[in-house]
Structures are given as C-alpha cells and as structure tokens.
C-alpha positions as CSV (number, residue, x, y, z in Angstrom):
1,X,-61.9,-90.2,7.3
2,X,-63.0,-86.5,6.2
3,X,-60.5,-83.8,5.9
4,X,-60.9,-80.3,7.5
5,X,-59.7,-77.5,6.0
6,X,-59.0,-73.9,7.0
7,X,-61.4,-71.4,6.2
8,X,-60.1,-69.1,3.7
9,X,-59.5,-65.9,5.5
10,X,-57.1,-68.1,7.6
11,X,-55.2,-69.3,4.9
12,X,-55.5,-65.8,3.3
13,X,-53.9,-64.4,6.7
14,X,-51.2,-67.6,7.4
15,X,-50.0,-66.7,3.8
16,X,-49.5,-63.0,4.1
17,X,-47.4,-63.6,7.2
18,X,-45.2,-65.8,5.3
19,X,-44.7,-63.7,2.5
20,X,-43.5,-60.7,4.7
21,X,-41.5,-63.6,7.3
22,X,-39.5,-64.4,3.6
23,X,-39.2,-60.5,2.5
24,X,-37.9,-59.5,5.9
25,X,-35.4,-62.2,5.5
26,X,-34.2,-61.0,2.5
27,X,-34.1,-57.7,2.8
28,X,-30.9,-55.7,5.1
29,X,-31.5,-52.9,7.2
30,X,-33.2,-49.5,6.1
31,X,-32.5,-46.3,8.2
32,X,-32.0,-42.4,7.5
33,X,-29.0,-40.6,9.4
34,X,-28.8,-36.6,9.8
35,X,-27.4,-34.9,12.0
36,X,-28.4,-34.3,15.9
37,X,-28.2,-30.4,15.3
38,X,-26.7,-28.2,12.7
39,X,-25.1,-24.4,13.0
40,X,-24.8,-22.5,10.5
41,X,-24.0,-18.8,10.6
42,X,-26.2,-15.8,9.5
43,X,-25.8,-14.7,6.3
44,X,-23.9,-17.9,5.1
45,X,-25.1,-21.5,4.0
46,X,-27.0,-23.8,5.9
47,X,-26.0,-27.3,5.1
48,X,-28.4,-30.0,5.6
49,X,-27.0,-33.7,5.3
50,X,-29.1,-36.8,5.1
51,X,-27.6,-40.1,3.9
52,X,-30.0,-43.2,3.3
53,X,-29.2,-46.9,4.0
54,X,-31.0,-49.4,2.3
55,X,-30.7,-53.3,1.3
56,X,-29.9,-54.8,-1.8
57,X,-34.0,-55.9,-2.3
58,X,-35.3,-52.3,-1.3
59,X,-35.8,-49.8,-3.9
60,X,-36.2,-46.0,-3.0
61,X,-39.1,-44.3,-4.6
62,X,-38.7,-40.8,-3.1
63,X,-36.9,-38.6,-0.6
64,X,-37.4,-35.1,0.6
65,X,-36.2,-32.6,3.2
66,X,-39.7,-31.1,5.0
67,X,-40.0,-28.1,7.7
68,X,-42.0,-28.3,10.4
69,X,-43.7,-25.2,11.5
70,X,-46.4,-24.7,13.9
71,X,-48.7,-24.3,10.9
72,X,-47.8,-27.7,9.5
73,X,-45.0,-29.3,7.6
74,X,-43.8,-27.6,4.0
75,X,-41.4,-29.9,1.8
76,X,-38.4,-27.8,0.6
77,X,-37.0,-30.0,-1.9
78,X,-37.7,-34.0,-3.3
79,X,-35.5,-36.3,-5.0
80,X,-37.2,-39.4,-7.3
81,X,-34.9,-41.5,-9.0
82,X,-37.8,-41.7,-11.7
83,X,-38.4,-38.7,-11.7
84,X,-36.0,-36.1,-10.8
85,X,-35.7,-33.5,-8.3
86,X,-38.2,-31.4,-6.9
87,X,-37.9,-27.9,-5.2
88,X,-40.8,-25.9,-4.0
89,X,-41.6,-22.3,-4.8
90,X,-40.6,-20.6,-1.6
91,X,-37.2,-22.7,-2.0
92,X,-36.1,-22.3,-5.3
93,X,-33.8,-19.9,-5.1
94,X,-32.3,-20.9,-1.8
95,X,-32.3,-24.5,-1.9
96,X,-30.2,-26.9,-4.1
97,X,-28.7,-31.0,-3.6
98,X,-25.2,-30.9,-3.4
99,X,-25.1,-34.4,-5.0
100,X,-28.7,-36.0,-5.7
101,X,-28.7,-40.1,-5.4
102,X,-30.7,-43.0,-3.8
103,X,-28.2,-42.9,-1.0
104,X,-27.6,-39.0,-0.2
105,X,-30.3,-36.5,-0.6
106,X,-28.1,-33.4,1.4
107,X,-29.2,-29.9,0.5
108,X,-28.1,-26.2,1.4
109,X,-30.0,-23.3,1.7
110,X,-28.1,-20.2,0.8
111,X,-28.6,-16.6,3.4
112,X,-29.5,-17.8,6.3
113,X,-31.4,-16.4,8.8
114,X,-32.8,-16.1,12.0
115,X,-36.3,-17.1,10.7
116,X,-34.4,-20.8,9.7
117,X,-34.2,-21.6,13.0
118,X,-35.8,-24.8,13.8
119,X,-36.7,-28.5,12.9
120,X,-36.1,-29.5,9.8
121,X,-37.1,-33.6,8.8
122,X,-35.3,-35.9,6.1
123,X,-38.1,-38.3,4.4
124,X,-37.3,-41.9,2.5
125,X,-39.9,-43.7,0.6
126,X,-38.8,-47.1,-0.6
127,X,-40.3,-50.3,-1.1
128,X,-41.4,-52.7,0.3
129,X,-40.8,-51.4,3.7
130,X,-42.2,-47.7,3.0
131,X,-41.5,-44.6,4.9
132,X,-38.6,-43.9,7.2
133,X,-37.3,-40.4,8.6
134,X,-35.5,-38.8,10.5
135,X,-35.2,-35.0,12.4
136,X,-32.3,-32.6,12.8
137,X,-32.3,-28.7,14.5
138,X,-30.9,-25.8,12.7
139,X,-30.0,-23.1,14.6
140,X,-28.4,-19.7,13.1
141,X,-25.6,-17.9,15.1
142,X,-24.9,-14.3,14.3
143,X,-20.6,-13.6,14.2
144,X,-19.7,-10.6,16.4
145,X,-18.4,-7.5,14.8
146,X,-15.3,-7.0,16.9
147,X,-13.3,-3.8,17.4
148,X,-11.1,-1.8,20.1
149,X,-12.5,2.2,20.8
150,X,-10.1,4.4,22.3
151,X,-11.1,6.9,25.1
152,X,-12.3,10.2,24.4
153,X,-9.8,12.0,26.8
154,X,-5.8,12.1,27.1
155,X,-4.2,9.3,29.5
156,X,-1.9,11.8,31.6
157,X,1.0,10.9,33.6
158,X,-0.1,10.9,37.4
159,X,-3.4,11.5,36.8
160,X,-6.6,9.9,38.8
161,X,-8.2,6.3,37.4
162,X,-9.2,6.8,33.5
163,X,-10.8,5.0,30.5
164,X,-8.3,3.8,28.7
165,X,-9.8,1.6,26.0
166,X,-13.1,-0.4,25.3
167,X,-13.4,-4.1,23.7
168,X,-16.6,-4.1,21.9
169,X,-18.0,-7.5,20.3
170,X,-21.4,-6.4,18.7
171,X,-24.3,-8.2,17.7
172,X,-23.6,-11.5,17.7
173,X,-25.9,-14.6,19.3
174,X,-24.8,-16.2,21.0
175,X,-23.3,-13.7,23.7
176,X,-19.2,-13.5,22.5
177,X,-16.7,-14.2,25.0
178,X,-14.6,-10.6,25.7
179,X,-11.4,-9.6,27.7
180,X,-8.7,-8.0,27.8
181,X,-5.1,-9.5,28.4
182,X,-2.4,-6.8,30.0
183,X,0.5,-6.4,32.3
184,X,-1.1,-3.3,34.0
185,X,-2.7,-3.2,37.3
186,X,-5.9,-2.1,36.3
187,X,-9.6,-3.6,36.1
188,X,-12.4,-4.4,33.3
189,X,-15.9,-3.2,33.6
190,X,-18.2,-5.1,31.6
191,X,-21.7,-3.8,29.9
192,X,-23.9,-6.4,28.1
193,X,-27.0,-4.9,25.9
194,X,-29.6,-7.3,24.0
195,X,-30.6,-6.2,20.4
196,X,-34.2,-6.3,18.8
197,X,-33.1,-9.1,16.4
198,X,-31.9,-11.3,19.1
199,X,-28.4,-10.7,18.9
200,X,-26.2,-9.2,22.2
201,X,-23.5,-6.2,22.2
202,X,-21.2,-6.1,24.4
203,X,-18.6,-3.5,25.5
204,X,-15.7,-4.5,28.0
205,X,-13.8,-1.2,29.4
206,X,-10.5,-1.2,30.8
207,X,-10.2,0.9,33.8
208,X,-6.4,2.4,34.7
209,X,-4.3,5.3,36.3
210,X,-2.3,6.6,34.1
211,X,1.9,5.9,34.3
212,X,4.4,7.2,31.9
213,X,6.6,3.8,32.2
214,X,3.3,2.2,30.1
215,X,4.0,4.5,27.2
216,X,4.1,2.2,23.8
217,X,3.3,-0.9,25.7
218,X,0.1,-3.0,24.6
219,X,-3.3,-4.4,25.5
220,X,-5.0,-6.8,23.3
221,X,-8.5,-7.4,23.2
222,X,-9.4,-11.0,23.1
223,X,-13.3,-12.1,21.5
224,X,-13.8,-15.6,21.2
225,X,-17.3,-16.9,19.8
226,X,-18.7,-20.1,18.1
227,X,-19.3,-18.7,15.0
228,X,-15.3,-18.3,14.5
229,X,-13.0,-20.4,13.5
230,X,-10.2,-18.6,15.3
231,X,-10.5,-16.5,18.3
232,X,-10.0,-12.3,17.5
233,X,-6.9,-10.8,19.0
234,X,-7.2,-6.8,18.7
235,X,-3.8,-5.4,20.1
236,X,-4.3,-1.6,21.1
237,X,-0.9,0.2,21.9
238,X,-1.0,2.9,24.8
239,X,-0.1,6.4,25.0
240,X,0.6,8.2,28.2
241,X,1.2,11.8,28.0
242,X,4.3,13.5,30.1
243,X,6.4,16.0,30.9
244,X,10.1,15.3,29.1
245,X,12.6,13.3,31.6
246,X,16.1,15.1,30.8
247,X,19.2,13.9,31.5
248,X,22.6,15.5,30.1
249,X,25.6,12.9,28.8
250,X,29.3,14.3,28.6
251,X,29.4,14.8,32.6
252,X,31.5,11.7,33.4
253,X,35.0,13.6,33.4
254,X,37.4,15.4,35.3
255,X,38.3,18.5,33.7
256,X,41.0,21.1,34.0
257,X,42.3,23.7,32.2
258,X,43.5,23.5,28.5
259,X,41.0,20.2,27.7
260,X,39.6,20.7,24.7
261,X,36.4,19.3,22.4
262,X,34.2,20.0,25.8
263,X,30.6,19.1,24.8
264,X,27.1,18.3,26.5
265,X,24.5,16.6,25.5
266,X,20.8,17.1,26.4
267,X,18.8,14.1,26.1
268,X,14.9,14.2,26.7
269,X,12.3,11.9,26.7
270,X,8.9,13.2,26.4
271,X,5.5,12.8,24.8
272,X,4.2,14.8,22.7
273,X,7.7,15.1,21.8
274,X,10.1,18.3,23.3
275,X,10.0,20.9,20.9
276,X,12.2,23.9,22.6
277,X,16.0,23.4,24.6
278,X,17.3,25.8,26.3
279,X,21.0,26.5,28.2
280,X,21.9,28.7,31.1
281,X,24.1,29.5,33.5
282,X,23.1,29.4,37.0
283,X,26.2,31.1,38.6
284,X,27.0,33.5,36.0
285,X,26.9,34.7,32.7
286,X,27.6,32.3,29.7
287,X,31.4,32.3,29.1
288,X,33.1,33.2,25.8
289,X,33.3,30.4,23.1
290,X,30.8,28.5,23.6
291,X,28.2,26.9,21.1
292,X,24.5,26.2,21.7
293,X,22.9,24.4,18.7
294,X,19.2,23.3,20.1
295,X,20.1,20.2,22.8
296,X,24.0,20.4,22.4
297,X,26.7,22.7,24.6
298,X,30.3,22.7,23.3
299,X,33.1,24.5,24.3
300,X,34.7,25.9,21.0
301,X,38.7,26.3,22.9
302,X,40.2,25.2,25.7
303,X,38.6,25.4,29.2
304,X,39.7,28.0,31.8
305,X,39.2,28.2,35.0
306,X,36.2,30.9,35.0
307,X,34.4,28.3,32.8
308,X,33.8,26.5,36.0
309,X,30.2,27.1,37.4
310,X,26.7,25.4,37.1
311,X,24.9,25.1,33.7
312,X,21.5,23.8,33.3
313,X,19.0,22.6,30.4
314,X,15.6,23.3,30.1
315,X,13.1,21.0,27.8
316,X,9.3,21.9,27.2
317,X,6.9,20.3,25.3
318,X,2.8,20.6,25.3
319,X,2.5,19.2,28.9
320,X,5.5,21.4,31.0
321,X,8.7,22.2,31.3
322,X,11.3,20.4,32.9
323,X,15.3,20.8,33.5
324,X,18.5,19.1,34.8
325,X,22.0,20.8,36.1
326,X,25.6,20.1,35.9
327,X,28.4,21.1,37.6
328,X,31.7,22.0,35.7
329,X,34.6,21.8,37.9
330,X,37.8,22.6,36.0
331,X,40.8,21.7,38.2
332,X,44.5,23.0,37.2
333,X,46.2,20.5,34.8
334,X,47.8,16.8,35.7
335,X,51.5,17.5,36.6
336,X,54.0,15.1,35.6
337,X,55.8,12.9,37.6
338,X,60.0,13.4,37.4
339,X,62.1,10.9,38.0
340,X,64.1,10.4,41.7
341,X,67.1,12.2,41.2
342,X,70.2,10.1,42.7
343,X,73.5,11.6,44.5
344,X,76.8,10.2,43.7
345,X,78.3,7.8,46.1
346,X,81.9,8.7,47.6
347,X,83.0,5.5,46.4
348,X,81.6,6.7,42.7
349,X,82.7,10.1,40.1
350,X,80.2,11.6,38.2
351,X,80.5,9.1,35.3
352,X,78.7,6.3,38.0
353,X,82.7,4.8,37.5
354,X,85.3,4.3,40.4
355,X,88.3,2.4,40.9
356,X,90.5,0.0,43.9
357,X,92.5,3.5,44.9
358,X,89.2,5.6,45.0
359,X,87.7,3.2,47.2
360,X,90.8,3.0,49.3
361,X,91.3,6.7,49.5
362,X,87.9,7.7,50.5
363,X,87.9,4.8,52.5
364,X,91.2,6.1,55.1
365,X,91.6,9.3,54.5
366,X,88.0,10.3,55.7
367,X,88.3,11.2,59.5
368,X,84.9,11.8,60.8
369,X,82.7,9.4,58.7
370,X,79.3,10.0,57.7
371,X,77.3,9.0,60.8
372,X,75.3,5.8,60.0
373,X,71.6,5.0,60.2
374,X,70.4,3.5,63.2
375,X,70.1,-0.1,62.1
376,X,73.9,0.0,61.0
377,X,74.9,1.0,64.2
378,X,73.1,-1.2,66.2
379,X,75.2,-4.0,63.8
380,X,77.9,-2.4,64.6
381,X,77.5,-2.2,68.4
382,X,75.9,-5.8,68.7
383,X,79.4,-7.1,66.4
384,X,82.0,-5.9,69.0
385,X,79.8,-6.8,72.2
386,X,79.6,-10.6,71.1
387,X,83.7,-10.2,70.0
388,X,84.0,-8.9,73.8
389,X,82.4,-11.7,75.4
390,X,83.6,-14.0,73.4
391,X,86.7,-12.9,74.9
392,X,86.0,-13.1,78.4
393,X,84.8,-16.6,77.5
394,X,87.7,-18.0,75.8
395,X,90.2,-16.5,78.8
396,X,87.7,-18.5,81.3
397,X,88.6,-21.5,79.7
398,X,92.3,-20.9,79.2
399,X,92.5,-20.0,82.4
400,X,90.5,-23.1,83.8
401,X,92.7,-25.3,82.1
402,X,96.1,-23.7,83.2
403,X,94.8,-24.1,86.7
404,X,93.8,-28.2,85.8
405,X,97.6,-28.9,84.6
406,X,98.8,-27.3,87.8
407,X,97.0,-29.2,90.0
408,X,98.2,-32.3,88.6
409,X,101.8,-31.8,88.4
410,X,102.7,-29.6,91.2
411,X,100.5,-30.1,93.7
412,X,100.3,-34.2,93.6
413,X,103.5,-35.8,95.2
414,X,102.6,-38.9,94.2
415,X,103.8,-38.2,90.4
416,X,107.3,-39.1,89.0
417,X,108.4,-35.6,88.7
418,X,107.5,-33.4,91.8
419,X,109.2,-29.8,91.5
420,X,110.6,-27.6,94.5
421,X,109.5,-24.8,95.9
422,X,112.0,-22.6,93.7
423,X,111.2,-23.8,90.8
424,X,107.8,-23.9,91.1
425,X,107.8,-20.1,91.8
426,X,109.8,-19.8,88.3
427,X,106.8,-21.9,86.5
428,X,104.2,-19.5,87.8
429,X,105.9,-16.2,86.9
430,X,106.3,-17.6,83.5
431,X,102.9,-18.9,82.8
432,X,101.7,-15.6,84.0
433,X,103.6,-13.8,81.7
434,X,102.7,-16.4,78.6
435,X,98.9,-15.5,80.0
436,X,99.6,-12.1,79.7
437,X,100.8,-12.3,76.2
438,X,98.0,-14.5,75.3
439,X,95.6,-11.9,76.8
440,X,97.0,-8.5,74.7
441,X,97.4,-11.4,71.7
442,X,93.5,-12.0,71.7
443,X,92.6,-8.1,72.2
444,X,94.2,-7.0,69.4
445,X,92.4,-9.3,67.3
446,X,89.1,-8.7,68.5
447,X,89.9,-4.7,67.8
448,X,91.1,-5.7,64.4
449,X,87.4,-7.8,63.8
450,X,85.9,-4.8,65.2
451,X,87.9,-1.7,62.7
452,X,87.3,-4.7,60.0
453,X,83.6,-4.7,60.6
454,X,83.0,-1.0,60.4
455,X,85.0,-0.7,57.4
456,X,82.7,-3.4,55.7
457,X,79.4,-1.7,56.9
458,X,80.9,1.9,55.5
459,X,81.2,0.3,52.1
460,X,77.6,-1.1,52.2
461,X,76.1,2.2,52.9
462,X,74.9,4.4,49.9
C-alpha cells in the first residue's frame, strides 16, 4: 500500500505552530504598566513610572520611554541590560532612571514645563514575544502665587460700602479656588483674567460698610488649588477708623461733704488712638484743689458743697472730638443714729433698782393715776362687766332655787311637816334677810376683783 506524505511547506507550517503552541505554554504573562495620567507641577520634576512584567522564559532586550509629537515619536531615554542606558541629546540634562532594571525603567525629567505637556509612551523589547508598550499623559499645573492686598483708602466708621481687602491667587493653571471666610455682612466680587502662558489670575474683593465694632476682628482668605498639598489660609485683620467712645469710671458713689481721695477717670476708646484730654466745668469755674493729669480728675481735700456742679471730658484724636459729663452731687454728711433714750418707771430709781415698799408706795399713795392706753382700758372695762353679770347670773340661780325649796315644803300639805301661817311668815322674813346678806356678800367681792384687776394692769404698764 503506498504512503502519502505531506508536502513540505505543510510540515514546515504544522511545525512552526507547534513550536510557538509549546513556547506559549511555557512562557507567563508579559505586560507594561504606567500610569493613566501624570501631574506634575511647573518648575518641579516630572516623574514617569513604568514597571515591566515578564515570565521566567522571556528575556528583555530593551526598554525606552518615547514622546510623541505631531512631528513623530523622539526616544528620551533606553535601558539594555547588555548594554546600559541610553539618553538622548535633547534629554541629557533633564532626564535620568531613578533605579534602571529589567523590571522598572521609571525616569524623571527635572524643570518642567508647559511645553511637557502631552503623551509620553513606555516601550519593552523582549524575546520571544517582542514588543509591548504602553501610553501615559503628562500634564503640567502651574501653583498659584497667593496673597491678601489691602485697600487703598481708610475703612471709616459709618461710612458708605468700601473695599476692604482683595484675595488674589495669580497665575496658576488650572484656575485656583478663592474666598473669603468672615463674620461680616458683606459681599465678594470676583474678577478672573487669563495670562499669555496659559495660566489664570484671579482677584476676589470683599465689599463692606464700614462699623467700628469690626475693629481688630479678621478675614481670612482661603485658595485652594491642585497643585497644593494643603489649602492657603491668608488671615487679614481689619481696621476701622473712629471717633474715641468715652466713658468716665469713679461716678458710682454718693458723695457729701468731707469725703476724701475724690477721683475720675476718663477712659477712651479710639483709633488712631486719642492723643489730647481735656476737663471742664460746665456750671462754673473749676474749684480749688483739684488735679488734672491728662485723663485723670482728683480732688486733692475734702469735698464741699460748692464742688457740686457738672464736669465734663473731652477726647480728640485724628478723626473728631468727642465728650462725656458727670454730675457731682455732694449731699451733707451721714448722721448717726443715737440710741432710744428710756424714762424711768415709777416702780424703778435712777439706778434701774426698786424694792416691795417702792412698789407699794407708788402703788397707793398715787391718787389720780396715769390714764391708761386705750387697750388697757378696754381690759379693764370688759373685766368688771363680765364680774357684773356674772353677778346677776349667780343671784338668778340662788334665787331660783330658794323659790324650789319653798314650794316643796310650805306649799305641799301632803308632807310630814306642814308649817302655819305664822311661822311661815317668820321663814320668809329670814330667808330674805339671809338673801340680802348674800347679795352685799357677793358685791363686795366682785368690787374687790375689780380694784384687784386695775392694780395688776397699773403694774404692767411702763
């Protein structure tokens, strides 16, 4: 039986695709990694990083960083591990690898500009898989020189809407960020302007009407930008120009005559700051003894009363003049308060001592006593009207239950013992007569409570 073979440009081509089917087998993966986009800023390095991956059967040949421009691609710098590094003449003194090997071929070009702005293309060369690369932007952004400018003109208490500061970030691509932070009330205008090297300036201005109670307080300009790290904080401190406020301490007193160490003070609060004092007297001339020295007013003796009138200070400084009164009353001097003064009692001797017979002997021998307050007579009187009816009362019931026993043994026949006319008229003239003792019995007692009472309410008076 005959044997057909394959024509020898098949077997060429069946054994090619082998060979590579084995070597791809064999071989791990092979890329180039750079960055999506670099920034770098103007003036400082641009840093272009490139890091190669290969397998343990792949061996680099080469690697270079290339530029594309719209003339055509221009290597910057190579990397062989045979033979070396390479850097080309328009490079050489701006380019160098940070750390040359098969797996990192990272440059940086020193000064960088705007012109550095574009595409820039990491190349590998190994074998047997040849070339891989890969593409990365550079672009350059310009810092912003930042800085607060004050305004040409005076901030003057009460005056109209003024320029009171402007944030300027200039120069810098892209466009900075500017504001101001504040507690006032006032407003920003903003002003952008484009410069021929394509970089922008911008000035923010802070609009206000001018307040003295914002003197010393702060605004702080605030730039933020790409290109830094941190974002600026300018602080700018305001001054507001104004008449001095004045106010005088050492008024908060009563005086009178004979005070001494008298003293005012003038306090003013101003700016630019007061520079002349003056004190007057509205009312008068100024008194004797008394010392000026620049804001202070002192009394060098005692006050009198022709001290009192109406003094004022006056404070100028570069804006006006401006003044504030006070009144000096002086008032005749605190009296002191004497003691009550007490009487002797007629029961006490000028030693605050008495005795029984004092007592008793200004007790009886005094005729026509002292008449007594109002409430000691209405005790008095209320005493002996009660002693009165209690009186009357206790004679109704005596005299109730005389008349009782009467009934039962005179008047009843029906008793053991029943009396005769005669006698009977002998038991009434005697009970009458034992009433009528009873009666004058009970009255002097009740005038005896009576004198006793008043004697008791004599000793409690003073």
């Amino acid at each position: 039986m005959e044997k057909r073979s394959l024509p020898s440009n098949r077997r060429l081509l069946l054994t090619s695709l082998l060979t590579l089917f084995v070597l791809t087998l064999g071989v791990s993966s092979f890329q180039v990694v750079v960055p999506e986009k670099v920034k770098a800023v103007l003036g400082k390095d641009i840093t272009l990083s490139c890091r190669i991956e290969v397998g343990s059967n792949v061996s680099l040949t080469q690697s270079s960083w290339e530029r594309c421009l719209p003339t055509g691609n221009i290597t910057l710098a190579g990397f062989s591990p045979e033979f070396g590094i390479f850097i080309s003449l328009g490079y050489v003194r701006r380019a160098s690898f940070v750390s040359p090997s098969v797996q990192d071929v990272t440059i940086t070009i020193s000064g960088a500009s705007f012109a550095d702005i574009g595409p820039y293309t990491c190349t590998a060369v190994t074998y047997p898989l040849g070339i891989t690369q890969a593409s990365t932007h550079v672009d350059v952004l310009a810092e912003p020189k930042a800085y607060v400018s004050a305004s040409p003109t005076a901030l003057l208490d009460g005056g109209n809407e003024s320029l009171v500061a402007t944030c300027i970030a200039e120069r810098g691509r892209p466009v900075a960020e500017v504001f101001w932070e504040t507690e006032l009330y006032g407003r920003s205008e903003r002003q952008s302007m484009d410069e021929p090297n394509g970089t922008s300036t911008i000035h923010v201005r802070y609009m206000w009407q001018p307040q003295s109670y914002a003197q010393g307080k702060t605004l702080t300009c605030v730039v933020r930008h790409p290109a830094l790290q941190t974002e600026f904080r300018i602080p700018y401190i305001l001054s507001v120009q104004f008449a001095p406020m004045v106010s005088i301490t050492g008024t908060d007193k009563n005086w009178h005559v004979g005070q001494e160490n008298v003293r005012f003070i003038c306090d003013a609060k101003a700016n630019p700051r007061a520079h002349h004092f003056t004190w007057t007297r509205l009312d008068g001339s100024m008194p004797e003894g008394v010392e000026i020295s620049n804001n202070s007013f002192a009394f060098t003796r005692p006050l009198d009363r022709n001290d009192s009138g109406v003094y004022r200070c006056e404070v100028m400084n570069d804006i006006g003049l401006r003044s504030q009164d006070v009144t000096l009353w002086v008032q005749d001097p605190p009296t002191t308060t004497a003691a009550p003064s007490t009487t002797a009692s007629l029961l006490h001797d000028a030693s605050g001592t008495s005795t029984a017979v004092d007592q008793r002997q200004a007790l009886f021998t005094s005729l026509t006593p002292a008449p007594l307050p109002d409430s000691s007579q209405g005790a008095i009187v209320g005493r002996a009207v009660g002693g009165v009816l209690f009186l009357i009362l206790l004679l109704i019931l005596v005299g109730a239950c005389n008349m009782s026993r009467r009934r039962t043994f005179r008047g009843d026949c029906n008793t053991k013992l029943c009396l005769s006319p005669s006698d009977m008229q002998k038991e009434s003239q005697l009970e009458m007569r034992e009433l009528q003792e009873d009666y004058e019995d009970k009255t002097s007692k009740g005038s005896q409570m009576w004198q006793e009472d008043k004697v008791i309410e004599e000793q409690d008076l003073p």
